[in-house]
N, C-alpha and C positions, 0 to 999 in steps of 0.2 A: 798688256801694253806691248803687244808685240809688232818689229819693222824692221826691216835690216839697218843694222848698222854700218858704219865709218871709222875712221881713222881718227883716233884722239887728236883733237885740238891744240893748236900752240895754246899756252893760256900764259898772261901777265898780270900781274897787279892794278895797272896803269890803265884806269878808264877811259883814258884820253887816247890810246893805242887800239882801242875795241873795234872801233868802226861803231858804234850803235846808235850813231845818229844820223843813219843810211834811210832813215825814214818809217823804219819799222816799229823801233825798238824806244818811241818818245815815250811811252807809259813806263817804261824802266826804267829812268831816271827817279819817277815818282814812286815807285817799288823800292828801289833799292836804299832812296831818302829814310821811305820809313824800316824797311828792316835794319839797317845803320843804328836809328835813334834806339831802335829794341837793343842794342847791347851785341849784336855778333859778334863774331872774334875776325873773319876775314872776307873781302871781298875779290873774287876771280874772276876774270873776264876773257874768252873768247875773242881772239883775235883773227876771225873768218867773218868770211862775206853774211853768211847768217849768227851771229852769233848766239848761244847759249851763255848766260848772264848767268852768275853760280856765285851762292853768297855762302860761306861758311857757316853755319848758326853756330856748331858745335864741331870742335875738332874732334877726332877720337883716341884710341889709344892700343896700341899692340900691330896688329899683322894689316897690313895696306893691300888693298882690292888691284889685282891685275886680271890682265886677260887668259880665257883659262880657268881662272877660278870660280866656284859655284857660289854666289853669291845668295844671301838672305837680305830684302829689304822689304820696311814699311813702307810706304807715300800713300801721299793723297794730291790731286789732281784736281787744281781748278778752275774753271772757266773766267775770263776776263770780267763778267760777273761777280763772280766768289762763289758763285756756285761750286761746289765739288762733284765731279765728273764724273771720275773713277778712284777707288781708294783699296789698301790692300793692307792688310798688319801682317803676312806670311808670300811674300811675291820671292821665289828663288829662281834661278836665271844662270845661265854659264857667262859671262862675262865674255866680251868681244865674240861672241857666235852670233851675232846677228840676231840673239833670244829677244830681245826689247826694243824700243823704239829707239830712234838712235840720241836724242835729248839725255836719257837716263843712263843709256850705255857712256857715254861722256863722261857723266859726272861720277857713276860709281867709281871709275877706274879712278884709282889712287887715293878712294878716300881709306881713312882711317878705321878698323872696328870700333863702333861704337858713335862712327859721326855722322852728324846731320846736318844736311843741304839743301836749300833752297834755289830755285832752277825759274828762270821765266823763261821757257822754253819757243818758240817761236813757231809758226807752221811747219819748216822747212825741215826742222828736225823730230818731228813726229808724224799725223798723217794727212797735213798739207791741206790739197784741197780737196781731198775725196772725207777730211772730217772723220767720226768714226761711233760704232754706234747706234747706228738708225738718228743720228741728231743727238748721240750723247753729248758727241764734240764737233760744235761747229766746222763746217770749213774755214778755211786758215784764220781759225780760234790761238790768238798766244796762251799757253796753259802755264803758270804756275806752282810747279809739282815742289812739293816738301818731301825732303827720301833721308831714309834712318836706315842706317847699315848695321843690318843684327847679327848676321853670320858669314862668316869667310870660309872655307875646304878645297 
């Protein structure tokens, strides 16, 4: 899952401050309904022109992901479908090096060891319209990545 990445996001609590009804982003309302009624514990929202929509499932507990740090994470990736794209149980990565897509680089940062994220990541912060894969991943495919943070160093 690799792209350069960006600049961490403002992030707020406040849906309403998101911008995500810029036209892109109207299946995320229906996403985020149902991961809601599933019981998460918090919902974070991207307040950029493209937002990355970041639903807390699971907080974690101990040492908090920065930039710099070699991160271990699970995800799985998948298509507007439900299909799953791409999936990994051992993905390690330096943290703001530009190692991942920029979607994933966003949300590890500051999550907790041990927690787990839900992400409707949008074209603009993965790989757009060039897609990826030979048709793994559509062009400007929104991907729904799930990411478990297993290791911090």
């Amino acid at each position: 899952m690799r792209k350069p990445a960006q600049s961490e996001p403002n992030r707020c609590t406040d849906s309403a401050d998101s911008g995500c009804m810029r036209g892109q982003c109207a299946i995320s309302v229906l996403v985020i309904a149902a991961i809601l009624t599933a019981g998460c514990e918090q919902i974070v929202v991207s307040v950029e022109e493209t937002p990355v929509i970041v639903v807390e499932d699971k907080v974690g507990r101990g040492a908090t992901a920065e930039p710099g740090d070699i991160v271990t994470i699970s995800y799985q990736a998948k298509l507007e479908s439900g299909a799953v794209a791409l999936a990994d149980d051992q993905y390690s990565f330096e943290l703001g090096a530009n190692a991942v897509i920029e979607g994933i680089d966003e949300t590890v940062h500051g999550m907790k060891l041990g927690g787990q994220r839900i992400i409707l990541c949008p074209p603009q912060k993965h790989w757009g319209r060039a897609g990826y894969g030979n048709g793994r991943i559509p062009p400007n495919e929104t991907l729904t990545i799930d990411i478990r943070l297993k290791s911090i160093k």
